[in-house]
Structure formats: C-alpha cells, structure tokens
VEXKOLMI-854339 format. One record per atom (N, C-alpha, C): residue number from 1; atom name; x, y, z negated. Coordinates in steps of 0.2 Angstrom, whole numbers. Example, Ala and Ser with C-alpha at 12.3 -4.5 7.8 and 13.67 -1.06 7.14 Angstrom:
<sites>
    i  at      x      y      z
    1   N     66    -28    -39
    1  CA     62    -22    -39
    1   C     66    -16    -39
    2   N     64    -11    -35
    2  CA     68     -5    -36
    2   C     64      0    -39
</sites>
This chain:
<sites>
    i  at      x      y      z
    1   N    150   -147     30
    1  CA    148   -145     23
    1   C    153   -143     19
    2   N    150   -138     13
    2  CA    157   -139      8
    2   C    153   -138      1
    3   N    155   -136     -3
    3  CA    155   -136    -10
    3   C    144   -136    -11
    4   N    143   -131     -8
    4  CA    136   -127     -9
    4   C    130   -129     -7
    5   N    133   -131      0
    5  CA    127   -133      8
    5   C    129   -137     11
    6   N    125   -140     15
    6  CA    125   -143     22
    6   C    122   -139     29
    7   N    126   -140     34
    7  CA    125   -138     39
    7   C    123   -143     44
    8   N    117   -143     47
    8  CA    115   -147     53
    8   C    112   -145     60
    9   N    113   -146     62
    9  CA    113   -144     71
    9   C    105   -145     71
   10   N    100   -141     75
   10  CA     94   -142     75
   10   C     93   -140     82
   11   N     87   -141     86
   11  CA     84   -138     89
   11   C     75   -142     93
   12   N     74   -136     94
   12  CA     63   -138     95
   12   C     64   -135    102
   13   N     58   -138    106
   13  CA     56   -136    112
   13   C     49   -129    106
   14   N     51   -123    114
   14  CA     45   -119    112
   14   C     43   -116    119
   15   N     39   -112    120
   15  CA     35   -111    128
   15   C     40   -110    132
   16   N     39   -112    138
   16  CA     41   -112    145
   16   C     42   -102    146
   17   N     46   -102    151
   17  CA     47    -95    154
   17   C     44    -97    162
   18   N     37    -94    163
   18  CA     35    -98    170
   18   C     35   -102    169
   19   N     42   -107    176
   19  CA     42   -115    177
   19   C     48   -117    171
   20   N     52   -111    170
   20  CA     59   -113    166
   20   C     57   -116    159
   21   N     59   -123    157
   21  CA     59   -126    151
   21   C     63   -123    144
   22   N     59   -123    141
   22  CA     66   -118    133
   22   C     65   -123    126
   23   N     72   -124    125
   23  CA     75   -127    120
   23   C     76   -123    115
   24   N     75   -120    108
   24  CA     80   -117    104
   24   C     83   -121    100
   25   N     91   -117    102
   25  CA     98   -123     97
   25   C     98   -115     90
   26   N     97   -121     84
   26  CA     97   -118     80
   26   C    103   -121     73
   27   N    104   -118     69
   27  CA    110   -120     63
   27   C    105   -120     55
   28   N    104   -125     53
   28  CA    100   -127     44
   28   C    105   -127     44
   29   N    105   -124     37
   29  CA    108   -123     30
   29   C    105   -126     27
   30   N    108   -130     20
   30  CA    103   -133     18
   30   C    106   -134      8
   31   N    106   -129      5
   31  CA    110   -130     -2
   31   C    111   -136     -5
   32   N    115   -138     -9
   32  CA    115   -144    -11
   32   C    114   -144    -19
   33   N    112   -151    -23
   33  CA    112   -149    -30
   33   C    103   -150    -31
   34   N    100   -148    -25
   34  CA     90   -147    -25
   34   C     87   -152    -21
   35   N     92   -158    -20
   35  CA     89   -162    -17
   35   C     82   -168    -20
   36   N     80   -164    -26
   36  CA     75   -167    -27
   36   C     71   -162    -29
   37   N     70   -157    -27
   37  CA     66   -151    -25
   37   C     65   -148    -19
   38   N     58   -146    -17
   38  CA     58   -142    -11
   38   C     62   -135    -15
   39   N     64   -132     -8
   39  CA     68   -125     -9
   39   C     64   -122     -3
   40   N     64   -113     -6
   40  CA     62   -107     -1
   40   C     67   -108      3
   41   N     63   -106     10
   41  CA     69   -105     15
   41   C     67    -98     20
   42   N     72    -95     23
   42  CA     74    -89     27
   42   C     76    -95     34
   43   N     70    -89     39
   43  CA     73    -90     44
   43   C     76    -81     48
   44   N     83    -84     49
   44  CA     87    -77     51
   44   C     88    -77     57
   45   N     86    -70     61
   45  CA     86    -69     68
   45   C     92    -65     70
   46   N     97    -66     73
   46  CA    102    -62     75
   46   C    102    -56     78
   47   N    106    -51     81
   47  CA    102    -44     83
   47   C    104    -47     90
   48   N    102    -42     96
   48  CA    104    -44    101
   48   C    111    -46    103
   49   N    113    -51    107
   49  CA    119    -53    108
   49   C    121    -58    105
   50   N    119    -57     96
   50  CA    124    -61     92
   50   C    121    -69     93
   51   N    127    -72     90
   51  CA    125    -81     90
   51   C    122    -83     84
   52   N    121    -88     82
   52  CA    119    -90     76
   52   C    127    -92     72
   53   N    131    -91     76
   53  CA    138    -95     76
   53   C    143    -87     73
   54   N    139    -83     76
   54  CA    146    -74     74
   54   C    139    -74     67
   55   N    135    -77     64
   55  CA    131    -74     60
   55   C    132    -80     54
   56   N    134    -86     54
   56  CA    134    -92     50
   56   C    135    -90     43
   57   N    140    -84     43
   57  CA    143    -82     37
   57   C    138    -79     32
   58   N    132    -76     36
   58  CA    126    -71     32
   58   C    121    -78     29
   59   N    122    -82     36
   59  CA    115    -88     33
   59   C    121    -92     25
   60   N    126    -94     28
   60  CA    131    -95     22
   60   C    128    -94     14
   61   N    128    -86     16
   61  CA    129    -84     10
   61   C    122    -84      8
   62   N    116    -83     11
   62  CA    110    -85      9
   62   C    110    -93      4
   63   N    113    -97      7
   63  CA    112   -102      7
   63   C    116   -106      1
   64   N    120   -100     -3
   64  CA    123   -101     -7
   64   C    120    -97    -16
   65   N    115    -95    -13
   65  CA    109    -92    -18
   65   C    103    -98    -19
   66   N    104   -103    -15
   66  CA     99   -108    -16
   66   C     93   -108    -10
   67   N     97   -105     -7
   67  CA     89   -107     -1
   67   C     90   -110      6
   68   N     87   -115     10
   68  CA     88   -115     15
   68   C     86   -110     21
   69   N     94   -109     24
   69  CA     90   -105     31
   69   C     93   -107     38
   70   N     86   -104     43
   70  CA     88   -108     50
   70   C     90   -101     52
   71   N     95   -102     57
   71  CA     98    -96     61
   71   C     98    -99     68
   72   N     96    -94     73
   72  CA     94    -98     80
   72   C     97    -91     86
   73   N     98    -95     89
   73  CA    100    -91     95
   73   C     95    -91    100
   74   N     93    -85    101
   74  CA     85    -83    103
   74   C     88    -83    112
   75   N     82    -82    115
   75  CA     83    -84    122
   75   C     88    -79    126
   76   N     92    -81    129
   76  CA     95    -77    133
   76   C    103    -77    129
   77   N    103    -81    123
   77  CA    109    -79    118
   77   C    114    -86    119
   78   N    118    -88    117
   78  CA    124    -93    116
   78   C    118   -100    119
   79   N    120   -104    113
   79  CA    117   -112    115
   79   C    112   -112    119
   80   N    106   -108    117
   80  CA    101   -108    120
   80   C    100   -106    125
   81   N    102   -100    127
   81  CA    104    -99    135
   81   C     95    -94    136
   82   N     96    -96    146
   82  CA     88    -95    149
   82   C     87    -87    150
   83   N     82    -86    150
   83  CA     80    -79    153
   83   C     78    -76    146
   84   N     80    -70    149
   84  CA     78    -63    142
   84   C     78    -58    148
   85   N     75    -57    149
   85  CA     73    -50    153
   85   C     74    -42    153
   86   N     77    -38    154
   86  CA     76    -32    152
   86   C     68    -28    151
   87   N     65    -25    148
   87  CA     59    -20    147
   87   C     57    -19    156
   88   N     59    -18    157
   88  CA     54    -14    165
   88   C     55    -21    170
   89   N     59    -27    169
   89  CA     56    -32    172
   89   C     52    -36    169
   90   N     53    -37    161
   90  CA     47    -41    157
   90   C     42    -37    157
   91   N     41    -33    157
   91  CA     35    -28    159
   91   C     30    -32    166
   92   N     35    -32    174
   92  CA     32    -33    178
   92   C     32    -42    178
   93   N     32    -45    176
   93  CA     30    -53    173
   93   C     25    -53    169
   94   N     24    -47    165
   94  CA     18    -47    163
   94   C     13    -41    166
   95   N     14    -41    171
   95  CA      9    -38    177
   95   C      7    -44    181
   96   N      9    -49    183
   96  CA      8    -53    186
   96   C      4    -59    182
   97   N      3    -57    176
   97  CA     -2    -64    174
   97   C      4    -67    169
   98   N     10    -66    169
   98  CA     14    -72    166
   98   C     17    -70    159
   99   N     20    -74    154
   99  CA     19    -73    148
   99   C     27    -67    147
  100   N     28    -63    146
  100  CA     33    -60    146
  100   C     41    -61    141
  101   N     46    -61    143
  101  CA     49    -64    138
  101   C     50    -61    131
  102   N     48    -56    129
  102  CA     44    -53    124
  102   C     42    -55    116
  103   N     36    -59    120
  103  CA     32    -61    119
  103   C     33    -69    118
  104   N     36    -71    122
  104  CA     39    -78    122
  104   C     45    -78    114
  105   N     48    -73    114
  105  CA     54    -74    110
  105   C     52    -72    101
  106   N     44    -70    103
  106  CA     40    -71     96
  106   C     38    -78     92
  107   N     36    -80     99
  107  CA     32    -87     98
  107   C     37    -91     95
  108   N     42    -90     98
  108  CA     50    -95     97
  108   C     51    -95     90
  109   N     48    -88     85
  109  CA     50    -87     77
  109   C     45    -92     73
  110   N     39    -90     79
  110  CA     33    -95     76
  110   C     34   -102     75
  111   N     37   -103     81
  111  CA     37   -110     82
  111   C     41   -113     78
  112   N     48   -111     75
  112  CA     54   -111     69
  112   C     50   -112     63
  113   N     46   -106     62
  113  CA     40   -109     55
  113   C     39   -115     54
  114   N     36   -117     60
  114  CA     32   -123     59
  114   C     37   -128     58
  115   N     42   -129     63
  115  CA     48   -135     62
  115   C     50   -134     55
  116   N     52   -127     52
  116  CA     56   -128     43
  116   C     49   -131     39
  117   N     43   -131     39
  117  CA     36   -131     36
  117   C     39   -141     37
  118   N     39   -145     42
  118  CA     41   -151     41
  118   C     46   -155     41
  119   N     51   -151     37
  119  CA     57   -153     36
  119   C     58   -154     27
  120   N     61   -162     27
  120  CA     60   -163     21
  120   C     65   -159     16
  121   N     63   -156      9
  121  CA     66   -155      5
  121   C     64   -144      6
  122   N     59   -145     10
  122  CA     59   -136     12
  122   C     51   -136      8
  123   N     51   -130      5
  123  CA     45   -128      2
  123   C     40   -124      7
  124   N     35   -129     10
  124  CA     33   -124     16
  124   C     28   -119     16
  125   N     27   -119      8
  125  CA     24   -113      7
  125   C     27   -104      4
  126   N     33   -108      5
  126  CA     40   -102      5
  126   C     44   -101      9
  127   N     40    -97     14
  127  CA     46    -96     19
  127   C     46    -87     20
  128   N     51    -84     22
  128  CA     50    -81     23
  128   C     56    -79     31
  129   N     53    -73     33
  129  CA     59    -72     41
  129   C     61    -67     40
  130   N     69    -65     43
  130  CA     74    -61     44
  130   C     78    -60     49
  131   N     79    -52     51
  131  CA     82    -52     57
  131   C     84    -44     59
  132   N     90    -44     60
  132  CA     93    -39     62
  132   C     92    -34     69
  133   N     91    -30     69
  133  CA     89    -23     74
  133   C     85    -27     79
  134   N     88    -30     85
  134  CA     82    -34     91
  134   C     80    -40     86
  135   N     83    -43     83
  135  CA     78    -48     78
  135   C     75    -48     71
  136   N     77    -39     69
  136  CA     71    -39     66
  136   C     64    -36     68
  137   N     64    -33     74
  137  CA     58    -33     76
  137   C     53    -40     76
  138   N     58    -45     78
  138  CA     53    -50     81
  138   C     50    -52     73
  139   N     55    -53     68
  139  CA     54    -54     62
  139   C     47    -48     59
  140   N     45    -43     59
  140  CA     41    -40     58
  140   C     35    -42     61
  141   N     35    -43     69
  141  CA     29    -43     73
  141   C     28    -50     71
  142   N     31    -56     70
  142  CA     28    -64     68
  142   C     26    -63     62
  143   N     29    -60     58
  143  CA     28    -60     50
  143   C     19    -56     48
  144   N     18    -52     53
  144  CA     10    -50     55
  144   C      4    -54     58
  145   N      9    -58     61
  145  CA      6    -61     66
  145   C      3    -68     60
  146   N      7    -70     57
  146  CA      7    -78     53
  146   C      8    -75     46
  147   N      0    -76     43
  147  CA      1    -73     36
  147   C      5    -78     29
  148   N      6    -85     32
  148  CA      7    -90     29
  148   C     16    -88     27
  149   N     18    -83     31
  149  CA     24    -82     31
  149   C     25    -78     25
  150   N     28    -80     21
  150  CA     29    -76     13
  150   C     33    -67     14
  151   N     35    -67     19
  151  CA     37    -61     19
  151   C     42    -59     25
  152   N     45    -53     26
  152  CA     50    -49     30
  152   C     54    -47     28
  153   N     61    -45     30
  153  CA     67    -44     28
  153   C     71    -41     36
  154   N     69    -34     36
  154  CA     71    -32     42
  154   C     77    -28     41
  155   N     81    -29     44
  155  CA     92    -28     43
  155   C     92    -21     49
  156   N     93    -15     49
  156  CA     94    -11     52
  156   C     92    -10     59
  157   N     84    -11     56
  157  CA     79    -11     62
  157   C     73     -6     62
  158   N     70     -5     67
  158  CA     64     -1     66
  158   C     58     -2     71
  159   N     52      1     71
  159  CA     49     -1     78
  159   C     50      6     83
  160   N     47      5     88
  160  CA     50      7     94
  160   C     45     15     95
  161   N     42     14     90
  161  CA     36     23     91
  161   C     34     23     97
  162   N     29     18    100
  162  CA     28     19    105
  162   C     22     24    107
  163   N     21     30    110
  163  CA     15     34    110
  163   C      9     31    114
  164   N      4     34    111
  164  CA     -3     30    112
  164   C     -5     35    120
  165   N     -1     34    126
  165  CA     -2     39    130
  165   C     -5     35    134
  166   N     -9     35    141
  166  CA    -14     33    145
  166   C     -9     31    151
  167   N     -6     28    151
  167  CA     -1     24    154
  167   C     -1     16    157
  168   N     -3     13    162
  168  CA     -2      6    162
  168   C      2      2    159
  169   N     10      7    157
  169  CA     14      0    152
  169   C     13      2    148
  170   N      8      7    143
  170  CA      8      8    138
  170   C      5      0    133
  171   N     -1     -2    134
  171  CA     -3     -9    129
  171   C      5    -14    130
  172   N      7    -15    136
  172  CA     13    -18    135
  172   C     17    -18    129
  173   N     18    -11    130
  173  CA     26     -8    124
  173   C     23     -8    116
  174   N     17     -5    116
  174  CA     12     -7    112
  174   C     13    -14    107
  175   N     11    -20    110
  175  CA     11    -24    109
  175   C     17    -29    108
  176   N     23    -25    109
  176  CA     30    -28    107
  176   C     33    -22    101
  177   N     27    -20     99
  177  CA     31    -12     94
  177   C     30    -15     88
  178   N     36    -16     83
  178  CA     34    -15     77
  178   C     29    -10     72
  179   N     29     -5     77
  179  CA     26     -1     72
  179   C     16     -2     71
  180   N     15     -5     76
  180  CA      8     -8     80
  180   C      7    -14     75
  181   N     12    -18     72
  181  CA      9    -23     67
  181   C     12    -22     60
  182   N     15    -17     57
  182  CA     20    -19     51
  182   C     14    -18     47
  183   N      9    -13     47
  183  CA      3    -13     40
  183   C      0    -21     40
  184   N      1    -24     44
  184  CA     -4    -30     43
  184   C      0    -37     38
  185   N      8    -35     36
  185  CA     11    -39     32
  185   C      9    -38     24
  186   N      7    -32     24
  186  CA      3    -31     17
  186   C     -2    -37     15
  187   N     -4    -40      9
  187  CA      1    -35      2
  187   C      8    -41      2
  188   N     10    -44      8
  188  CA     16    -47      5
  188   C     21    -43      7
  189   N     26    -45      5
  189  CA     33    -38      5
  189   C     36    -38     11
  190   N     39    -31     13
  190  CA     40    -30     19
  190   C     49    -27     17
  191   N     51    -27     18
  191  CA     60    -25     14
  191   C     65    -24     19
  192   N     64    -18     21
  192  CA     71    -14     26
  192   C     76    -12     23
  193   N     81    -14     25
  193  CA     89    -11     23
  193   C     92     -8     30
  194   N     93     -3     26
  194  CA     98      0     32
  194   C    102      5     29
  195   N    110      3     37
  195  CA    115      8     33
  195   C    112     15     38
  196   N    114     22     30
  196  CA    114     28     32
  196   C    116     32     38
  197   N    123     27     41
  197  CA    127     29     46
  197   C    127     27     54
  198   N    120     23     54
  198  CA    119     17     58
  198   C    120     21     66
  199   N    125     21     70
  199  CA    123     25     75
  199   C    121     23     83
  200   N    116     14     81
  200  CA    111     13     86
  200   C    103     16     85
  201   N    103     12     78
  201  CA     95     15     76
  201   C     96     17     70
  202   N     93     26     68
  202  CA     93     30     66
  202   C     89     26     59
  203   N     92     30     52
  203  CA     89     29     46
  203   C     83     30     46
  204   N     82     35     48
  204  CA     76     40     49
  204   C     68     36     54
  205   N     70     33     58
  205  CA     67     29     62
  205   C     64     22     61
  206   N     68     21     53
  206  CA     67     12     52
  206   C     64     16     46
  207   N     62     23     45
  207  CA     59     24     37
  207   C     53     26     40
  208   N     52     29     45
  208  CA     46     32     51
  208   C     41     23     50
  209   N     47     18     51
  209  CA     41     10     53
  209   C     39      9     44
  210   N     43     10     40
  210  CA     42      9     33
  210   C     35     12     30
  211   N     34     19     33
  211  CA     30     23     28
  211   C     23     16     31
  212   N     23     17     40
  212  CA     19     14     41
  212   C     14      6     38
  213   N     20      4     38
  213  CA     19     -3     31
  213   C     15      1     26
</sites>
C-alpha cells in the first residue's frame, strides 16, 4: 500500500480449457479515504504478453483518480499461466466440439465482472472494462456481450475486419472480431485511444472499429 490505495492479491476459478483447470491471478487496487462509499471500478486487460505486474503502474494511476481496478493476467500470461492457443490451433478445438481458448479468455473478463460486483466497498453497478490491443478486443467483445457493464475503454486496439467470405473458419474469426460486436455497446460509451504512430495496429484500423460503434 502507500499513500492512495491498497493492493491485494486476488484470484477466481473461471472455465476449464477441455480437462485443464484455470485459475485467474489477478492484482485489486483499492483507493483509500472511500472506505465508507462504494467506488466505480475498471477492470484492465494487459496486451498480449504483458503481466498485471509490467502494468501495475497504469492500474496505479487509475487508482489514484479514485477508482478501484483489477488487472489480471489473462491465460497463457505470468501468474496464471495454462493454454493460449495460436488462431489456426484455437480454430481446430473449436472444430472438434471444444470451447476454444478465444473464447474462454472472454468468459474470464466476464467472470472478473462478477467477482468485483461482490467485493465490499465496489459499486457494482459501476463497472466498466479496459484493455490494451489483444485485451482490448476481449474488453469490447465482453462489454457487448454484458450490458451491465458501464462501458469500454479500448488502448491501441481495433477489430480484426474480418470478411464475410464462405469459408469454414470464417464464423470462427467472426465471432472473436471486435468489429462483429462493437455496435451492441451502444448507447453506453465506447472510448478508443490510440497513438498516431502505433506500428502494430494501424490508426486507421482502430478508427475503421470506431465508425462501426
């Protein structure tokens, strides 16, 4: 802790991969000074790679605006570890009947909702989600998905365009595409920031997901 917030070590069981058990280790922030008020809280998804641990300093500083936020390390990342699939193998798990990790690593944002919704001192009808390029897709697709969810805050992200071609992996890709759900956050706010210069994902491509909003 220091002057601001508290930091507490968390984690919830959320869906299996197949037979593989998943845990998400996740880091509360928790402002201090509001402890006889519910406070709005952010839950912040890391881009691919990152920890909740190389991002503490963004939930930090959230946290020092007066909100609480959870930052989690999504599957395949630091604490939490387990399977994260590449596209054309998640693809072929979800040809065989089985939940794709995808899809799983959505449910895992869902499932954070619910955990901060019963967490004393969190106002559960203030929550909203955030996440950087691979987590802010997840944060767009959950955010359409769970209307309860006050809003989206997507960091240098966009969806994937994926074309409506007669393809077997097309409903797959489809269905993991931001752009396939960002109209359904309406009318609550949908809020992309991105740098000019970005040279993974194009300005131009995160304004291509926006109009669709």
């Amino acid at each position: 802790e220091n002057e601001t917030f508290k930091v507490y070590e968390l984690n919830y069981e959320s869906r299996p991969f197949m037979n593989f058990t998943m845990k998400i280790y996740g880091l509360l922030f928790m402002p201090k000074g509001k402890e006889k008020e519910n406070v709005p809280a952010v839950i912040f998804l890391p881009g691919g790679g990152g920890t909740k641990e190389s991002r503490a300093h963004i939930a930090g500083f959230i946290a020092e605006q007066g909100y609480a936020v959870l930052i989690i390390d999504q599957r395949g990342i630091g604490e939490t570890g387990g399977y994260y699939l590449p596209l054309e193998q998640d693809y072929k798990v979800s040809v065989k009947g089985n939940e794709p990790t995808q899809h799983l690593s959505v449910f895992d944002v869902l499932k954070a909702f619910d955990v901060l919704r019963n967490i004393k001192g969190i106002d559960k009808d203030n929550i909203a989600v955030s996440g950087e390029s691979m987590g802010g897709r997840y944060a767009i697709i959950s955010g359409a998905i769970d209307n309860r969810i006050k809003g989206v805050i997507g960091i240098s992200t966009s969806g994937m365009h994926v074309k409506d071609e007669n393809q077997p992996y097309t409903p797959y890709l489809k269905s993991i595409d931001p752009d396939h759900y960002a109209e359904k956050i309406s009318p609550r706010y949908l809020v992309m920031i991105h740098s000019t210069n970005d040279t993974l994902i194009k300005i131009r491509s995160a304004e291509d997901t926006l109009k669709i909003a």
